[in-house]
Backbone as JSON Lines, residues from 0, in Angstrom:
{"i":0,"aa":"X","n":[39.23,13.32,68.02],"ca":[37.96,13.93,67.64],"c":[37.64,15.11,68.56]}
{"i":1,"aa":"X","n":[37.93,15.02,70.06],"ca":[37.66,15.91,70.82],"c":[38.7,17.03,70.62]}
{"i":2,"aa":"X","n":[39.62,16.93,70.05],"ca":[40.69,18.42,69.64],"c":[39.6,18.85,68.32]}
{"i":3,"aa":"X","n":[39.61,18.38,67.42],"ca":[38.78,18.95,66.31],"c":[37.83,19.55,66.77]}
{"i":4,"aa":"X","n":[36.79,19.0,67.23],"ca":[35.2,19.96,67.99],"c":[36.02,21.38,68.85]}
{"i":5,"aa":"X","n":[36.98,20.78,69.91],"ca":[37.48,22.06,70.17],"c":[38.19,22.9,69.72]}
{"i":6,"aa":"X","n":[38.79,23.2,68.5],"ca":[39.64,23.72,67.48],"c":[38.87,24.13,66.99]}
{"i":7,"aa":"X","n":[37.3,23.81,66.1],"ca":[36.11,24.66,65.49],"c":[35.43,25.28,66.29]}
{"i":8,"aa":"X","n":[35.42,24.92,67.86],"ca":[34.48,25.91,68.69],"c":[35.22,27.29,68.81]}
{"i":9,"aa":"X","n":[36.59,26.91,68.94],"ca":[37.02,28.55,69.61],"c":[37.31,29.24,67.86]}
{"i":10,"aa":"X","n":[37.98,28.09,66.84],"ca":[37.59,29.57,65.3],"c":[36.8,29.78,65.4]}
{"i":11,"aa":"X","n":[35.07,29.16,65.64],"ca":[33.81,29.86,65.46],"c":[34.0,30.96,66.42]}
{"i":12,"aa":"X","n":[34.11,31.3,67.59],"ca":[34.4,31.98,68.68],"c":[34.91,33.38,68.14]}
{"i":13,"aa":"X","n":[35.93,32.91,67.74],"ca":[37.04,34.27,67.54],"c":[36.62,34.79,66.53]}
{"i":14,"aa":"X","n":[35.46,35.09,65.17],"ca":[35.24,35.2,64.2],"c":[33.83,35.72,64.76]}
{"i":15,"aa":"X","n":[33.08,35.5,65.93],"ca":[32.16,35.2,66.28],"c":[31.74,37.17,67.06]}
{"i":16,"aa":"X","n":[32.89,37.26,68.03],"ca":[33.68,38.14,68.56],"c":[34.28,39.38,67.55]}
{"i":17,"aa":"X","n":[34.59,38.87,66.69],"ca":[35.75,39.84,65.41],"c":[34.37,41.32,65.48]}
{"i":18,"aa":"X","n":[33.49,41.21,64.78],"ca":[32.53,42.22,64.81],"c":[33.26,42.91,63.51]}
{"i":19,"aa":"X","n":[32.5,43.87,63.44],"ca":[32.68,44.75,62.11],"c":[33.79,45.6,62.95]}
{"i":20,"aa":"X","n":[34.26,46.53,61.98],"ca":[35.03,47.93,62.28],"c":[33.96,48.52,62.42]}
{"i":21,"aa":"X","n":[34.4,49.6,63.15],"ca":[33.54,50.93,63.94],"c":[34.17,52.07,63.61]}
{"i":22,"aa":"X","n":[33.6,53.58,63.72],"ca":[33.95,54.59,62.95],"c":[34.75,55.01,64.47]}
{"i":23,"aa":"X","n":[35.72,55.68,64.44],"ca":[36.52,55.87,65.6],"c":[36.43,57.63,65.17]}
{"i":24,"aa":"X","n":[36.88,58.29,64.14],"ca":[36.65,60.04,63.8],"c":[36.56,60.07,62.46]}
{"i":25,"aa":"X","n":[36.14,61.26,62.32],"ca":[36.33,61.95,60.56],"c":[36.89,63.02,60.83]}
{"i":26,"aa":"X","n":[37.71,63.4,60.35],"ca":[38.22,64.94,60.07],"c":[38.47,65.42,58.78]}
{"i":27,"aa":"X","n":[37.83,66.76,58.38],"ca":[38.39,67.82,56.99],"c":[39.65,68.36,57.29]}
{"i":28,"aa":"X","n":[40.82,68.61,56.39],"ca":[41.03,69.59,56.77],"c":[41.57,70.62,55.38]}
{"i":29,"aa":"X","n":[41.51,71.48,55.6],"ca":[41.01,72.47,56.58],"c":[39.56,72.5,56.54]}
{"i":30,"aa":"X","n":[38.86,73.07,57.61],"ca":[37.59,72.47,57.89],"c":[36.48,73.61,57.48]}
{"i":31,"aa":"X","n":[37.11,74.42,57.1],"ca":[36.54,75.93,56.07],"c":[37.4,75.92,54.74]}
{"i":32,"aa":"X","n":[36.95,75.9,53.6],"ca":[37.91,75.66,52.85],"c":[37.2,76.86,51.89]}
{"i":33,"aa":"X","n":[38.04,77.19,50.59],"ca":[37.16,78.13,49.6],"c":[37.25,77.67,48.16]}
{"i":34,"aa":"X","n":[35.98,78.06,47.69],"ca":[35.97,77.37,46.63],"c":[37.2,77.26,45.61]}
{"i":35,"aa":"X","n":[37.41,75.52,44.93],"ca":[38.44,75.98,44.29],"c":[39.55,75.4,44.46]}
{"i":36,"aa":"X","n":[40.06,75.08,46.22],"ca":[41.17,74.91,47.24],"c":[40.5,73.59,47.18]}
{"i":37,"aa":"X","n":[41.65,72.73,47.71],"ca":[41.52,71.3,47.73],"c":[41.33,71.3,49.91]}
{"i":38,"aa":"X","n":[40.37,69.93,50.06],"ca":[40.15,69.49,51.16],"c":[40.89,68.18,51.25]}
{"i":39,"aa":"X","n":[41.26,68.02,52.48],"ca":[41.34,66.38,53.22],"c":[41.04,65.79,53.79]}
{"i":40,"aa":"X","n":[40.25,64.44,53.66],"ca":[39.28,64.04,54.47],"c":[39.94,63.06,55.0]}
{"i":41,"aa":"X","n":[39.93,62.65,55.95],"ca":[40.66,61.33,56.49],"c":[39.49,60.6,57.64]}
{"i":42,"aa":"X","n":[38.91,59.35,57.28],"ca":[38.42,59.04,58.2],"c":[38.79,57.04,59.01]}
{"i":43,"aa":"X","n":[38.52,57.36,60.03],"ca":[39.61,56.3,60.83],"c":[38.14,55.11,61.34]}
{"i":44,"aa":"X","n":[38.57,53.94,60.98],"ca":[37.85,52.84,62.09],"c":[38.54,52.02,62.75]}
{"i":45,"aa":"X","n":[38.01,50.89,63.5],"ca":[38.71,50.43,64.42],"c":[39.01,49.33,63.35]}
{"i":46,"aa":"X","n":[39.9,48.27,63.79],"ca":[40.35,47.2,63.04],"c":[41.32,47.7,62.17]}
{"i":47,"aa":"X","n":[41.69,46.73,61.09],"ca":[42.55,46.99,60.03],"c":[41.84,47.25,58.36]}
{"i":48,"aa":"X","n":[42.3,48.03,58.16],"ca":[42.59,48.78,56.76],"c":[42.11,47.43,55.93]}
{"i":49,"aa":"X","n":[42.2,46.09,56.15],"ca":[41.62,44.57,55.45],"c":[40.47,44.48,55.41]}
{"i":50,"aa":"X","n":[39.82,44.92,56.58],"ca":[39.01,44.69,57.7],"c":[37.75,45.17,56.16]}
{"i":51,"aa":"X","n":[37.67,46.38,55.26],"ca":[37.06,47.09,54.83],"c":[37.21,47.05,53.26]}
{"i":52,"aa":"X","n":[35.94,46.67,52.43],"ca":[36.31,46.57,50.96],"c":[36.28,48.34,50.63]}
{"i":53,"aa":"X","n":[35.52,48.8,50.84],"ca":[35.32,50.43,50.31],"c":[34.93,51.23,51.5]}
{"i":54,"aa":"X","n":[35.61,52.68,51.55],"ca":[35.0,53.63,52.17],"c":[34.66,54.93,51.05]}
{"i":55,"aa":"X","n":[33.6,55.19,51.07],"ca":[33.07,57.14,50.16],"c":[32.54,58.01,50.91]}
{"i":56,"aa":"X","n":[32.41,58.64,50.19],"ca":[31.57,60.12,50.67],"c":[30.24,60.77,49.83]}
{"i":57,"aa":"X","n":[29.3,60.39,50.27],"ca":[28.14,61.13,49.54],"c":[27.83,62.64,49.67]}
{"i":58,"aa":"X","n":[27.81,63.91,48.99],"ca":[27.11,64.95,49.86],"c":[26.06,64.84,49.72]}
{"i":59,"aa":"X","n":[25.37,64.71,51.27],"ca":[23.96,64.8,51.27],"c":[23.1,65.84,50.24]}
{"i":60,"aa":"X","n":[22.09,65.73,50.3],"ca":[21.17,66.42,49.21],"c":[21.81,66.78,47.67]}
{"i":61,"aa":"X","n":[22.67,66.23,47.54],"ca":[23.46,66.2,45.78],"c":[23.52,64.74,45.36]}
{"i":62,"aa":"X","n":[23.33,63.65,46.16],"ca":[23.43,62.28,45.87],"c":[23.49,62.39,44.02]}
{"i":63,"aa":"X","n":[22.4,62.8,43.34],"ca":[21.94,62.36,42.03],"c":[23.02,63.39,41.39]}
{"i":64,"aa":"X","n":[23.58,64.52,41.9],"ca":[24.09,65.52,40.42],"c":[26.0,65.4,41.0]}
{"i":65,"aa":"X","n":[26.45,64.81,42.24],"ca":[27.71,64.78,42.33],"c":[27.95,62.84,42.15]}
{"i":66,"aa":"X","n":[29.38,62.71,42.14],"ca":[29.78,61.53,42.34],"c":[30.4,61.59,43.4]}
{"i":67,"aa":"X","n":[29.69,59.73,43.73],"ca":[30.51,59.7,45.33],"c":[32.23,59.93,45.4]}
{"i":68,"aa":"X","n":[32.69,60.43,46.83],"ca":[33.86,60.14,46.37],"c":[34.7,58.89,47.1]}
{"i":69,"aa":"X","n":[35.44,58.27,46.76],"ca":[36.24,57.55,47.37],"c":[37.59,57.69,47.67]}
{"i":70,"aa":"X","n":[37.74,57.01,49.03],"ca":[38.4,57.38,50.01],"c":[39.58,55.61,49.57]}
{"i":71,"aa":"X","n":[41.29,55.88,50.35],"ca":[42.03,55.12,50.07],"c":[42.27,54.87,51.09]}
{"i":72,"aa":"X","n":[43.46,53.59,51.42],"ca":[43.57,53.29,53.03],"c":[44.89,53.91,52.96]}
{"i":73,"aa":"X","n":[44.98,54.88,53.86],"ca":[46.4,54.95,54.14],"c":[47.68,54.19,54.74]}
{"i":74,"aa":"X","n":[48.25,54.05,53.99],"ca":[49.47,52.88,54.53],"c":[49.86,53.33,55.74]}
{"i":75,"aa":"X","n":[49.77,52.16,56.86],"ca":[49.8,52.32,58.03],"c":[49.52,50.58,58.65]}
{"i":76,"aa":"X","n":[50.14,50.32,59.35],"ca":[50.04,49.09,60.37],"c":[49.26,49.16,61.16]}
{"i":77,"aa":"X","n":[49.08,50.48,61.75],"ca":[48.79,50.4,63.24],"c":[47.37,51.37,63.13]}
{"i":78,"aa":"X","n":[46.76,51.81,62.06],"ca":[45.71,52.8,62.22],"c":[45.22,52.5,61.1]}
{"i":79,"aa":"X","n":[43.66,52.22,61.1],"ca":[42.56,51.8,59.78],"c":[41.94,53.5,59.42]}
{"i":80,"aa":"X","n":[42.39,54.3,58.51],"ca":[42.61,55.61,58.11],"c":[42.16,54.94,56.96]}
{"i":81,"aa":"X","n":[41.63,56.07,56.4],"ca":[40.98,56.06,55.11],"c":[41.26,57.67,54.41]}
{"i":82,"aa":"X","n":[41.67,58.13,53.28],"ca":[41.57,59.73,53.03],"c":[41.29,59.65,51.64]}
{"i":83,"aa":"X","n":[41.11,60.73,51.37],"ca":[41.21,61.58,49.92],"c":[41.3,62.88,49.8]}
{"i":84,"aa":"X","n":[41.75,63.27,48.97],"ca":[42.57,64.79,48.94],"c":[41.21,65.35,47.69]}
{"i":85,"aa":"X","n":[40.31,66.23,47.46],"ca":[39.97,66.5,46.41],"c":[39.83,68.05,46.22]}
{"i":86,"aa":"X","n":[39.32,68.54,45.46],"ca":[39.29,70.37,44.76],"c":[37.96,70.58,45.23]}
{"i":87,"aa":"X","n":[37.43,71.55,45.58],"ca":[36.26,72.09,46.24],"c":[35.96,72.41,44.59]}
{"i":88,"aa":"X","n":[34.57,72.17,43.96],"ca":[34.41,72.2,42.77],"c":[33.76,73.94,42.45]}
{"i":89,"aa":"X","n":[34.31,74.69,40.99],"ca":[33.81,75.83,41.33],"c":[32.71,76.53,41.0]}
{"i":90,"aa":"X","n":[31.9,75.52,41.06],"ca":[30.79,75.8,40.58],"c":[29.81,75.54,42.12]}
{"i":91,"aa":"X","n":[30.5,75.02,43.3],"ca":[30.06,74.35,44.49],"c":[29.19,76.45,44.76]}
{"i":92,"aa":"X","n":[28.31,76.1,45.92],"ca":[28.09,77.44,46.91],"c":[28.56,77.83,47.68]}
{"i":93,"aa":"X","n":[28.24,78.57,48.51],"ca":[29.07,78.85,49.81],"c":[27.84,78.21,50.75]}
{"i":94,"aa":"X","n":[28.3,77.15,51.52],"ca":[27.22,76.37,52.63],"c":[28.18,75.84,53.18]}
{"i":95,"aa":"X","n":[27.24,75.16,54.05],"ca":[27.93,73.72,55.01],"c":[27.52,72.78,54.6]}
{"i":96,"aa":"X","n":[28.07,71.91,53.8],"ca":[27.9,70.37,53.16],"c":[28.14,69.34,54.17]}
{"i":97,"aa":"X","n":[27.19,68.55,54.43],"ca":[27.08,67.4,55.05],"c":[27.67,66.27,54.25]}
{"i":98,"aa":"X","n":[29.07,65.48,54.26],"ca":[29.44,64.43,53.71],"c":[29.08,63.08,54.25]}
{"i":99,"aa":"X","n":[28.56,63.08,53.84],"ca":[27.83,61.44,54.65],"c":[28.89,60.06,54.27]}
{"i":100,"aa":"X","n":[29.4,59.31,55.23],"ca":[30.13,58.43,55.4],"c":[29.59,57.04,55.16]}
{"i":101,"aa":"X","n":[29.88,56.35,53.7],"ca":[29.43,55.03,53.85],"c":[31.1,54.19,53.65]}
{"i":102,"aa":"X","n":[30.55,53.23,54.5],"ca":[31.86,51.88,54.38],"c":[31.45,50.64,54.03]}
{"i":103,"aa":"X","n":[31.87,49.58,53.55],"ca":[31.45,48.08,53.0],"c":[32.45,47.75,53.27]}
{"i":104,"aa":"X","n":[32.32,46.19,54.33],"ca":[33.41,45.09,54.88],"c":[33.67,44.63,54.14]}
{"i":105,"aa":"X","n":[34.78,43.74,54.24],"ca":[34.8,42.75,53.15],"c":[33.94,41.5,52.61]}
{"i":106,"aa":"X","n":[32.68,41.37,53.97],"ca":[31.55,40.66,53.65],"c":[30.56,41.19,52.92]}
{"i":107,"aa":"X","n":[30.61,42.41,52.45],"ca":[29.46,43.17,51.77],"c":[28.59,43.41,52.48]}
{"i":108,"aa":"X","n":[28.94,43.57,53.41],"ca":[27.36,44.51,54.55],"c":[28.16,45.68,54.88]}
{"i":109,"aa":"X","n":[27.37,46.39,55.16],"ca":[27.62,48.13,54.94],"c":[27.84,48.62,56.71]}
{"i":110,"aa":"X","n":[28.32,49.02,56.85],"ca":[28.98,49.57,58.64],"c":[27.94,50.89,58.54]}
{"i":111,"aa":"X","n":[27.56,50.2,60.07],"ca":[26.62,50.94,60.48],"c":[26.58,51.44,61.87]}
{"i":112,"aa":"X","n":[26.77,52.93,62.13],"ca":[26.79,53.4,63.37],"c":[25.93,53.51,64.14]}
{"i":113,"aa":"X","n":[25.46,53.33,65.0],"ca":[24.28,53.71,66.35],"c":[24.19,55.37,66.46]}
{"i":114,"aa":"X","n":[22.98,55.51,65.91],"ca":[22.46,57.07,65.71],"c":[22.42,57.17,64.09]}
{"i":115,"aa":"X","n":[23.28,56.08,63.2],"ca":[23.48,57.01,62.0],"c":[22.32,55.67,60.83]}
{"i":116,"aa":"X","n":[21.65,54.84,61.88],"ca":[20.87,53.9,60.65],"c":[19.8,53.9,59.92]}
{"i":117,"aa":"X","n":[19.23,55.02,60.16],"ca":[18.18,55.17,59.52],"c":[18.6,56.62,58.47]}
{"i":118,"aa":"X","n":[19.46,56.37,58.66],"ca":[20.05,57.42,56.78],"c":[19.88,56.75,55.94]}
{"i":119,"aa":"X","n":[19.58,57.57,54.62],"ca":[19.52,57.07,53.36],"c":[21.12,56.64,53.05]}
{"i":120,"aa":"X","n":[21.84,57.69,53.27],"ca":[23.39,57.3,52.65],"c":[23.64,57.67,54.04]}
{"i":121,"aa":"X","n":[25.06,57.29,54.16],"ca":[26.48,57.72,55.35],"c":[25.47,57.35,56.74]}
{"i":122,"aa":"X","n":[25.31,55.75,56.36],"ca":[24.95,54.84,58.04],"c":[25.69,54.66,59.06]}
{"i":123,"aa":"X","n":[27.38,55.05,58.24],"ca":[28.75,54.59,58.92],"c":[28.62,56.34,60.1]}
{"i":124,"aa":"X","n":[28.62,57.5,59.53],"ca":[28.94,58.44,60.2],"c":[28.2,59.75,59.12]}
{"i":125,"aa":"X","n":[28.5,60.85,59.41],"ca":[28.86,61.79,58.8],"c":[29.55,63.04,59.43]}
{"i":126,"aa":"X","n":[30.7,63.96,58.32],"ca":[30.98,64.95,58.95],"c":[30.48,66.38,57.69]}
{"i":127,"aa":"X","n":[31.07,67.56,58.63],"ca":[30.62,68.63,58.37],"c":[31.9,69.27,57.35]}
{"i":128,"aa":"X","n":[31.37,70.21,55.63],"ca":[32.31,71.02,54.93],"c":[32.07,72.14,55.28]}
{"i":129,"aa":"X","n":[32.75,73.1,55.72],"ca":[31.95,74.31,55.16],"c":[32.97,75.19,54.19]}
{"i":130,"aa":"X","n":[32.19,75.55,53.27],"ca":[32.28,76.29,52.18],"c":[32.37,77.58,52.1]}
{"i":131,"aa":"X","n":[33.35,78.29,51.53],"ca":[33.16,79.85,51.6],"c":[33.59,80.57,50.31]}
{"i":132,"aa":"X","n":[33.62,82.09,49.91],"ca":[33.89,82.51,48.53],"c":[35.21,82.73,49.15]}
């Protein structure tokens, strides 16, 4: 009986400890792009690529007239990478688009960064597009 109690204390433990993934970077690239030209977004957390049911991209202030986009895990062992390759749309402006970073664990709670929780969208992070003709 005393192996059992101690066999559920340390799984509770280690599960206890596990914590969410954390946003480790985002990068575009290229990080000026022109309308039209395709971008790559790749963004990395800690843990494994399991670790995470969904990562997207909202652009801020378009929430209602774009769709989010979603991001894939890149096959990899050793690095929780996330990307998507997409077309700068040509109807977009010339600005700096704020892509706001949301992620969902595989528990369905949403990853949330310190500095980034009181966003409407991209609690996980956000990075910077900028746009040109």
């Amino acid at each position: 009986m005393k192996s059992i109690v101690m066999s559920l204390l340390l799984f509770t433990s280690v599960f206890a400890f596990a914590g969410q993934p954390e946003l480790v970077q985002a990068t575009t690239t290229p990080d000026t792009v022109s309308i039209g030209d395709s971008v790559t977004v790749a963004v990395e957390f800690t843990g494994k690529p399991s670790d995470l049911d969904k990562v997207y991209l909202v652009v801020r202030g378009h929430e209602y007239d774009t769709q989010p986009f979603y991001l894939q895990p890149r096959e990899s062992l050793d690095q929780n990478v996330w990307t998507a390759r997409e077309p700068v749309p040509y109807n977009a402006s010339a600005a700096v688009y704020h892509l706001d970073i949301n992620a969902i664990d595989k528990g369905g709670k949403e990853i949330v960064t310190e500095g980034y929780k009181d966003n409407v969208s991209g609690k996980a992070g956000s990075i910077d597009l900028t746009v040109t003709y």
